[in-house]
Structure formats: structure tokens, C-alpha cells
C-alpha distance (Angstrom), angle and dihedral (degrees) to the residues before:
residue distance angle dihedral
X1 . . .
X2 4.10 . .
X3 3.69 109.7 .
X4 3.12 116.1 -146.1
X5 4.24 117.4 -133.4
X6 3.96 123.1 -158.8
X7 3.55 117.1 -93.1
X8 4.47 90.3 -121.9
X9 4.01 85.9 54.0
X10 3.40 90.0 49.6
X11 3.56 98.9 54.4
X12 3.52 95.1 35.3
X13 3.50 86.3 62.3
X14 3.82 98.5 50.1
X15 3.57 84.8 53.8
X16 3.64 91.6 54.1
X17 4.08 97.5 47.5
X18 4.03 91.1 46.0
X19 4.11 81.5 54.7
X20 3.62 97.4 41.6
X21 3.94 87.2 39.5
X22 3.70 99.0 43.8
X23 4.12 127.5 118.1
X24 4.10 101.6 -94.8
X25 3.44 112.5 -81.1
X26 3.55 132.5 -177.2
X27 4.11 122.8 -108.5
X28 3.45 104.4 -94.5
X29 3.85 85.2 59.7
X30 3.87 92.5 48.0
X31 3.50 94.7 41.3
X32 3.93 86.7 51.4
X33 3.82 90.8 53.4
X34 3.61 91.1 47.3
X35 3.69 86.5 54.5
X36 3.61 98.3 49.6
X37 4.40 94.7 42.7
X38 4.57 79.9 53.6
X39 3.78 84.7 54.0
X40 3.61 92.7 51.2
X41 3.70 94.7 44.3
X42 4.00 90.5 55.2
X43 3.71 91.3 52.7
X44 3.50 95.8 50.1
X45 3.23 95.1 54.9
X46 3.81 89.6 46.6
X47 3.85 88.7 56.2
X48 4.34 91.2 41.2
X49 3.99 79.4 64.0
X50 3.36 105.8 47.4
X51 3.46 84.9 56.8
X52 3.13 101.0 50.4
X53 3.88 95.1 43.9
X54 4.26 78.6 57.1
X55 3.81 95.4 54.5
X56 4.07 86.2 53.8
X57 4.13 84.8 54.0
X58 4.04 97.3 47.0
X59 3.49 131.9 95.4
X60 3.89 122.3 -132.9
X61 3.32 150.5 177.4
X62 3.86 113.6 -67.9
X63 3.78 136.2 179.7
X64 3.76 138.3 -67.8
X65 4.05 86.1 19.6
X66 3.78 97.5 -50.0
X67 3.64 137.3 111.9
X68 4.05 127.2 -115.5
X69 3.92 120.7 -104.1
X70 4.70 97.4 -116.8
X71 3.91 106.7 -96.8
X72 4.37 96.3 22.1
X73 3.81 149.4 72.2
X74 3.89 90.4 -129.2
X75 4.43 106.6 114.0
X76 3.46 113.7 -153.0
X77 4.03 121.2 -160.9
X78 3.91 130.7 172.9
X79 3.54 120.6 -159.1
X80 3.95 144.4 138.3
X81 4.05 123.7 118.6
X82 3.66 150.6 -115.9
X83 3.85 117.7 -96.5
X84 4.17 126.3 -162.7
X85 3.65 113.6 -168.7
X86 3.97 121.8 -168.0
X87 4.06 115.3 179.7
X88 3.87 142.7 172.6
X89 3.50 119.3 -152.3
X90 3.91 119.5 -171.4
X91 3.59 91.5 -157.1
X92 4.06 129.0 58.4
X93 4.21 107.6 -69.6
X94 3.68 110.4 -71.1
X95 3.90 85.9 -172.1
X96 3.75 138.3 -99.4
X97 3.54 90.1 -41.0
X98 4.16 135.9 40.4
X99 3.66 93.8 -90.0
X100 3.84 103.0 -178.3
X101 3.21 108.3 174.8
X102 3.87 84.1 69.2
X103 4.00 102.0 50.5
X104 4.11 98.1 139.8
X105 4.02 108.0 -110.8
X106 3.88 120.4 -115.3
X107 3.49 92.3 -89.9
X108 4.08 104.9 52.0
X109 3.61 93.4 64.2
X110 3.79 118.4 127.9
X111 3.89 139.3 -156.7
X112 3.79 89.2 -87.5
X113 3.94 100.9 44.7
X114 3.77 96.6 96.4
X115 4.18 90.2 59.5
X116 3.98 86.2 66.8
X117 3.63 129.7 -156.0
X118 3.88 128.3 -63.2
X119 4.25 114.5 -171.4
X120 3.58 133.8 173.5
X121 4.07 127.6 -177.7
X122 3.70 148.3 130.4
X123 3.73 105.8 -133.1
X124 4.08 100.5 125.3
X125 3.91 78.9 62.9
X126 3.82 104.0 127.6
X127 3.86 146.2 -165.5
X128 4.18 122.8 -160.5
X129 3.60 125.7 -175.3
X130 3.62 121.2 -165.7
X131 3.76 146.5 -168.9
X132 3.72 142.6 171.0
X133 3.44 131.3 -179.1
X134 3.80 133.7 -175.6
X135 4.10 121.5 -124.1
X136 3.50 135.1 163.7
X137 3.91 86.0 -106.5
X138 3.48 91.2 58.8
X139 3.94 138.7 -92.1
X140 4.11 113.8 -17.6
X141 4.05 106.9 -152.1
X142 3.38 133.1 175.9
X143 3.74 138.9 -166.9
X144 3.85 142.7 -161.6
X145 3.36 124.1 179.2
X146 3.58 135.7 179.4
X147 4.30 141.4 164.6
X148 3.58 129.2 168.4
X149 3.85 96.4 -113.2
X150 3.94 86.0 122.1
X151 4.31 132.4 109.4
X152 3.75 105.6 -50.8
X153 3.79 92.4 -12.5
X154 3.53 99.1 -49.2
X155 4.04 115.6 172.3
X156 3.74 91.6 -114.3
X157 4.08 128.8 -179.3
X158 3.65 120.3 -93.6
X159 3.93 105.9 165.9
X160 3.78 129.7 7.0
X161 3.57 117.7 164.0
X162 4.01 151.7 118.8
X163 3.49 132.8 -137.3
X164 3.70 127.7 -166.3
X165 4.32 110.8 177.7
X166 3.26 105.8 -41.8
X167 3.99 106.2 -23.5
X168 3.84 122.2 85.4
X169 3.31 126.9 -179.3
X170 3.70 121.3 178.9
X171 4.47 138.8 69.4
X172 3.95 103.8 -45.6
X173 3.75 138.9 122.2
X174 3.56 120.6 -36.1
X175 3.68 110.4 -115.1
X176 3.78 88.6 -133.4
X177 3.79 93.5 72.3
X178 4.04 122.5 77.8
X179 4.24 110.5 -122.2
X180 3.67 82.1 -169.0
X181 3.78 111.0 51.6
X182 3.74 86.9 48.5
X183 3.92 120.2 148.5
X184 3.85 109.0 -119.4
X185 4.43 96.3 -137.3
X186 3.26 133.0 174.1
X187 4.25 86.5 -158.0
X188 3.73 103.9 74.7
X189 4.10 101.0 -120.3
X190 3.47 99.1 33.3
X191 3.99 126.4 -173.3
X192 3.81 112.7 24.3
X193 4.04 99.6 -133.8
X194 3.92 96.2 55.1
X195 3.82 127.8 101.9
X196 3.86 110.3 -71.4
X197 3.66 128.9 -162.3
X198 3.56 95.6 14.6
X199 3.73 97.6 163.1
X200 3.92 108.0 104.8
X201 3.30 135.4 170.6
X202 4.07 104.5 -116.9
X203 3.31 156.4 176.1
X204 3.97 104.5 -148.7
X205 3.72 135.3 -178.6
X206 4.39 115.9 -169.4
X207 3.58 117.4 -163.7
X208 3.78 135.7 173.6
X209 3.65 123.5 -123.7
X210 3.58 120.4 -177.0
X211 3.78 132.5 -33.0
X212 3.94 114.0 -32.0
X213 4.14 90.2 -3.0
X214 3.70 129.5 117.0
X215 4.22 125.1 -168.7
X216 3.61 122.2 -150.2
X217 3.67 123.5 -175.5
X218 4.04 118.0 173.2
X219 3.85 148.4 157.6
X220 3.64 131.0 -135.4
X221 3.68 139.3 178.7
X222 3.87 116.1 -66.6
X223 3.87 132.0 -94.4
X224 3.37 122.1 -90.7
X225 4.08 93.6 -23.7
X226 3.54 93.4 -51.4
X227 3.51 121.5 154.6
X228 3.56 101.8 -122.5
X229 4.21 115.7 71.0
X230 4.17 120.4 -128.8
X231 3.80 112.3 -89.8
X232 3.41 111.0 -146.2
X233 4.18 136.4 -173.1
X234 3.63 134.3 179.4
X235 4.07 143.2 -166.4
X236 3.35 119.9 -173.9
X237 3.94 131.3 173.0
X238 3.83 128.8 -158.4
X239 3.67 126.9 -172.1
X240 3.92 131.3 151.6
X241 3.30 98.5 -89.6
X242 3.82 89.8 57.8
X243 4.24 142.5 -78.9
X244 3.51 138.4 -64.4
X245 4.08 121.7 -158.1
X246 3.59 135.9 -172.1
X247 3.74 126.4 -179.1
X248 3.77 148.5 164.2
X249 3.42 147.3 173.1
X250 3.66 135.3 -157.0
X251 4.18 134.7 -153.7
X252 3.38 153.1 120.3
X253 3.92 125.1 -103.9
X254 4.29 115.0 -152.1
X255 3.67 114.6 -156.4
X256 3.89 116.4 175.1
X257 3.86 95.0 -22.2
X258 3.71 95.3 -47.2
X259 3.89 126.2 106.1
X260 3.49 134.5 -156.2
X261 4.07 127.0 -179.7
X262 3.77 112.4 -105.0
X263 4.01 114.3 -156.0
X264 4.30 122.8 165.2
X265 4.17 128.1 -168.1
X266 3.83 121.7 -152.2
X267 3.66 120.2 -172.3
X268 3.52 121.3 173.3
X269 3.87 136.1 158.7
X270 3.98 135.4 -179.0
X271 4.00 126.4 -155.4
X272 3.44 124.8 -159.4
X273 3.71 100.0 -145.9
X274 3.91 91.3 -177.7
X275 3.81 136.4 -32.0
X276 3.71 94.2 -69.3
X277 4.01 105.4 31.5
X278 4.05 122.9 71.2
X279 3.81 115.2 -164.7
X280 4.16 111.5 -164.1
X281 3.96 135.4 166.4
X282 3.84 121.2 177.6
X283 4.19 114.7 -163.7
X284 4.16 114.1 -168.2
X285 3.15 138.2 171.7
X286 3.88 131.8 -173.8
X287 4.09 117.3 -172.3
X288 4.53 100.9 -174.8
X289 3.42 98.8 2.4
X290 3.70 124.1 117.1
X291 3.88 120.5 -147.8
X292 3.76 103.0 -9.0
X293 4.06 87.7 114.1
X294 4.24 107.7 60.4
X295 3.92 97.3 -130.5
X296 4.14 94.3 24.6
X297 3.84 123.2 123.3
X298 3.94 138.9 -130.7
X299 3.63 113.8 -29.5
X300 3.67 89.4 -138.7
X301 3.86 143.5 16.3
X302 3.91 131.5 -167.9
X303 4.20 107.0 -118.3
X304 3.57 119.0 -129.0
X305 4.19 83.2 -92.4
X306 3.63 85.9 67.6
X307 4.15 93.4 -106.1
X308 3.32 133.3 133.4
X309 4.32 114.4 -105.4
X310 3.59 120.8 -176.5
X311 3.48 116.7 -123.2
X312 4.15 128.4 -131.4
X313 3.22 124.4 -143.7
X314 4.30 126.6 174.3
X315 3.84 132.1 -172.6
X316 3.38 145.1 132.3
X317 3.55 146.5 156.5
X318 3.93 147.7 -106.7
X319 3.51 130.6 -151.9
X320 3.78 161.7 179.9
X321 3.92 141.3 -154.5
X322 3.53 135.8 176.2
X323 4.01 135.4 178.0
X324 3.73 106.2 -141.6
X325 4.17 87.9 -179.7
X326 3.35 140.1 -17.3
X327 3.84 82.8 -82.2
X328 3.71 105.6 37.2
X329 4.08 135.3 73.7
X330 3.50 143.7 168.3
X331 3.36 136.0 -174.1
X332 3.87 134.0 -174.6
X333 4.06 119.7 -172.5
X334 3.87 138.2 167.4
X335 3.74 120.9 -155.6
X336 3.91 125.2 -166.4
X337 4.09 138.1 179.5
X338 3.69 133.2 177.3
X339 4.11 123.7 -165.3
X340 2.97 110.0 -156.9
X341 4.33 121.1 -158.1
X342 3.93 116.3 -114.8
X343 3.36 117.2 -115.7
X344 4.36 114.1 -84.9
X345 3.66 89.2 15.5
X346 3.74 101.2 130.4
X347 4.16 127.0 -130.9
X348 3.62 88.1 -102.2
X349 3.77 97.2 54.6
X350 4.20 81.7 50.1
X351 3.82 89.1 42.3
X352 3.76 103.9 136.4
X353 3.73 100.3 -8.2
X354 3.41 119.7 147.6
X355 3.97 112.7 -98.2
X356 3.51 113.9 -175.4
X357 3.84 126.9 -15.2
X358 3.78 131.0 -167.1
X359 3.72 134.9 -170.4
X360 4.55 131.7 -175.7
X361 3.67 111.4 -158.7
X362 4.01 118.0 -165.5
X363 3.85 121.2 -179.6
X364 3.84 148.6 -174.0
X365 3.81 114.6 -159.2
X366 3.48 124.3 -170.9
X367 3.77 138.2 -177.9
X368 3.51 121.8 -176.7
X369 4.04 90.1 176.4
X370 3.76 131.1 21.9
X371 3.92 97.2 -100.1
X372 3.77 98.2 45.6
X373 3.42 139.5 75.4
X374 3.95 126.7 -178.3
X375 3.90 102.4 -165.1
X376 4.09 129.8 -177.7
X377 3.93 123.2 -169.4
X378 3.65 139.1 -174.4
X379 3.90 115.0 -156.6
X380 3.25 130.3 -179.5
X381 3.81 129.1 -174.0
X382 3.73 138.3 -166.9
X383 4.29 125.2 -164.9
X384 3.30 128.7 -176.4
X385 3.67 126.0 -179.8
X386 4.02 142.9 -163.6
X387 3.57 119.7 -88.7
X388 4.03 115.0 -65.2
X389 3.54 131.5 -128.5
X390 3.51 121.9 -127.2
X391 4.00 130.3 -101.8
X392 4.06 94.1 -78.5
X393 3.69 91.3 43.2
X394 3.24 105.4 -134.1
X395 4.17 105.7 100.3
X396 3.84 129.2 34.1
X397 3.74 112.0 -106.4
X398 3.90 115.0 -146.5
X399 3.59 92.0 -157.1
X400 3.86 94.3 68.4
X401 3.77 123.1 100.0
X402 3.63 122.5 -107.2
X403 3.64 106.2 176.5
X404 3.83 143.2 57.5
X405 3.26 151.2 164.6
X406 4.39 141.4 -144.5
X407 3.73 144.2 -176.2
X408 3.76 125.4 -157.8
X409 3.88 121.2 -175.8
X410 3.75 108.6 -162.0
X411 3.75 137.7 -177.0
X412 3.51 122.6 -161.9
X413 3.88 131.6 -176.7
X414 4.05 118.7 -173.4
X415 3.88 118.2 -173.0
X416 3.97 108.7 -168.6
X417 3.62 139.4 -159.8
């Protein structure tokens, strides 16, 4: 093996041999050289830091596809994409995104309701900044995340939140939710039936537990303005041939002095039927809790006593995806929910509540280059609700519709970076 000496010892030692090697000379003439090989020395080191002082000032490359802040081991990346979406509707607008649970009934049509709905915007557009750096404790990540999805386009927060080993603490996914029976949509929600606002604020703590198995145990922010925060817990199992995840959470939700325990159930599971086709099925169920189900009702209703019930809801969804090419997706997936009335809440406390909601999602993806995806979706969607009272709201009128149903087409095209 060659080793390799540094360029100042090297010279240095030149200098040395040609004085060591030199004719005789007297000492005024070695002290001279001695003089001259200190001079060099000094500015050597001179020039060994200012390099170094411009190593502290560059940028270079860092991990997970970033590059490192000058002068520290932290990587920094930025990331996220722009989204166009272009739909048809063939029912009034029910918004920028398939919003089911809001298909107008039979009877609320107007005049103009056969002309559809035509909508353009860019609100899933979405910025991500990233870093990781290493410690003796472990990795030490960070996220921000952000989309336009707020009032009137607002930038709003999606994800902020840091992680160091296994504890987070921060805005991020709610452990209840499944990351990996996910539906793959071109509409932005996606299934009723699936876990819906799923971005907490948290303190988390991951764990393993035995060969393939992952714990989870978090808190979150309490129901309803209840005292108490939501415990959470989670087990999930990943093999191969695909993942198995079950969650829960546990609360208590305080409306107008009263309480009522709040408690929610996700099971979910994905298949990998072969390299290219992914089988998945999510059941939850949410008994008190308000808005944890996309498409679910009130958490809660007063009884005709005058007492707080907690109110069930269940859903879910079912699903299919397949990778024609490297290229080329589809996807197919059904979503369902059912709310169901507490106990000695009367038909006008139901009045007009949504019942049970369905929606089918079919899609084409395509993408032509690695950071963009051209996607096209049918939906369709189908709401029906309880009973309705009539105009002066005080009896339920028979004659009133409580079912519907709505198309969308939608094309979406996502450019990332």
C-alpha cells in the first residue's frame, strides 16, 4: 500500500534534504536558509487555515438526498410539489374535493343543477422541509409541512414535528390511522369510511416488540374540550407479504357540563397478492368521537331526557392497486360509513343527518418521469340520510328525500421537487 504524505511535509522535507545535501556553506548562509524554510512554514500554515475556515463555509452533500448546513452534520432537504386539479361534477359543486356526505338530496335541486359543476385550483400544492442529524442518542429529524387546503387558500400547517430515537413530539400523523393501507386518489380525501383528520399534535413514543412488531403509545389533545387528553396505543405487524395494524384511542368528550367516554377501533391490513397487485381493507369504528371517521356524524347528541349519549359511527374501506409498468397504475377502492342514532335521541334530533354514505373510486396514473404524475379519476358517491323534518321543523315529513347520488370526473397533474 502507497501512503500518501501531505503536500507541506513534503516540501518541508525537500527543503530539508537540499540543506542537509547542500555544498558546505558557512552559517550565515545556513542560518539564512533556515530563515527562509520558517517563512515557508508560517505561510503554509496560513494557507492550511484558510482552507479550512472555507470547508466550514461550503455546502455538501448530506443525507437522505439533502445537503449539509457549512460547519455541521445536520442535512437539510426541501421538497413537496405542485398539484393542478380539473373536475366535472354532474351535480351542484360539492367543493374542491368529493365531499359526500354533502351530495344535495333529490329534492334540493334547482333550475341550474343539470349544467353541473366545472372547478379548477391548486390547493393540494405542497412545500416539505426536512432535516436529520446524527447523535449518540440516535437520529434527530425534523419536519415542516404545509398545503394550501386552508380558508380561502390560506397556506395552512399540515405536519410540524421532531423526532429524536423513538420519541416525537410535535403535529404529525395520528397513530390511529394506517400509512400503509392508504388509498392511492387522485381526489384529495379519498374514500369516505377511512381515518380523517389524522394530523395531531402529539407526544409519541415507538417501540419494537418482537420479530416483525412495532408498539406505539401516544397522547393527543382532548375531546370536545374535556379536561382529560386522548390516550392512544398501537400494534402493528409487517412482513413481506404485507402489514397488519391495530389501534385505539381512548377519551372523554364534555358537552354543556356533561361527559361521556369517547373510545375508537382501527383495523386495517394490506396483501401483497404479487409484485405488482396490493390487496387492503381498513375496518373502524368510533363510539363519542367527532370527526375521526371522513363521512361520520356528531360525536354526541343530547337524548330526549336532556343527557348527553355518545354516538357510533362505523366505516371503512376496501381496495385494490396494481403496477402495470414502471410507469403505469391503477387503483380501484370502495369506501363506506354508517351513523348510527344514540339511544332516546328523538327523529327530530336525527332529522336530516347523514345515515350511511358510500363512495367507488377508479383511477389511471401515469408518469412519464420520476417526479410527475398525470392522474384521472371517476368517483361516484351515494348519501342517504335519516328522516327529515318538514319546513317549520317541528314534525318529520315522509315526503322529503333522503337519498342521492353524484359523479365527479377529475384530472389531476402533480409536478414534484
Amino acid at each position: 500500500m502507497i501512503r500518501r504524505i501531505p503536500f507541506r511535509t513534503a516540501l518541508i522535507g525537500v527543503s530539508a534534504a537540499v540543506l542537509l545535501g547542500a555544498a558546505p556553506a558557512d552559517a550565515d548562509e545556513i542560518d539564512e536558509l533556515k530563515a527562509q524554510i520558517k517563512a515557508l512554514q508560517e505561510r503554509l500554515s496560513k494557507i492550511e487555515a484558510a482552507q479550512k475556515e472555507a470547508e466550514k463555509k461550503t455546502v455538501t452533500a448530506g443525507e437522505k438526498g439533502g445537503w449539509k448546513l457549512p460547519g455541521s452534520d445536520t442535512s437539510v432537504s426541501i421538497s413537496g410539489y405542485v398539484k393542478g386539479d380539473f373536475f366535472i361534477d354532474n351535480r351542484p359543486a360539492s367543493g374542491d374535493t368529493f365531499n359526500a356526505p354533502a351530495i344535495p338530496l333529490e329534492d334540493e335541486k334547482s333550475a341550474t343543477d343539470d349544467d353541473g359543476n366545472v372547478g379548477l385550483h391548486a390547493r393540494q400544492s405542497r412545500l416539505r422541509f426536512d432535516t436529520h442529524t446524527p447523535t449518540k442518542m440516535g437520529a434527530l429529524n425534523t419536519r415542516i409541512e404545509t398545503d394550501f387546503y386552508g380558508d380561502s387558500n390560506v397556506l395552512r400547517l399540515r405536519q410540524a414535528y421532531g423526532s429524536l430515537g423513538p420519541v416525537l413530539a410535535g403535529q404529525a400523523w395520528s397513530i390511529l390511522g394506517d400509512d400503509h393501507a392508504a388509498a392511492d386518489t387522485v381526489d384529495f380525501d379519498g374514500p369516505v369510511g377511512i381515518i380523517a383528520t389524522t394530523r395531531k399534535p402529539q407526544l409519541r413514543l415507538s417501540f419494537p416488540v418482537g420479530k416483525g412488531f412495532t408498539g406505539q403509545a401516544a397522547i393527543e389533545p382532548a375531546v370536545s374540550g374535556n379536561e382529560l387528553p386522548t390516550f392512544l396505543g398501537a400494534l402493528r405487524y409487517s412482513e413481506d407479504w404485507g402489514t397488519v395494524n391495530l389501534t385505539g384511542a381512548a377519551g372523554r368528550a364534555d358537552v354543556e357540563g356533561q361527559n361521556v367516554t369517547a373510545n375508537a377501533l382501527h383495523v386495517g391490513a394490506t396483501l401483497n397478492a404479487t409484485d405488482a397487485t396490493q390487496l387492503m381493507a381498513t375496518y373502524n369504528v368510533t363510539n363519542g368521537f367527532s370527526g375521526r371517521i371522513w363521512g361520520g356524524g356528531d360525536g354526541t347528541a343530547m337524548n330526549a331526557a336532556g343527557n348527553l349519549e355518545a354516538q357510533e359511527t362505523m366505516g371503512g374501506f376496501a381496495g385494490i392497486a396494481h403496477r402495470w409498468s414502471d410507469t403505469v397504475r391503477t387503483g380501484a377502492y370502495f369506501g363506506w360509513v354508517e351513523n348510527d342514532t344514540a339511544d332516546g335521541v328523538t327523529a327530530l334530533a336525527a332529522a336530516g343527518t347523514n345515515k350511511a354514505l358510500q363512495t367507488l373510486h377508479l383511477n389511471l396514473m401515469w408518469s412519464p418521469v420520476p417526479q410527475a404524475t398525470i392522474g384521472f379519476e371517476v368517483m361516484h358517491g351515494w348519501r342517504e340520510t335519516n328522516p327529515r323534518a318538514n319546513d317549520a321543523k317541528d314534525a318529520i315529513d315522509p315526503m322529503k328525500a333522503t337519498k342521492a347520488e353524484a359523479t365527479r370526473f377529475q384530472l389531476g397533474l402533480q409536478y414534484g421537487f
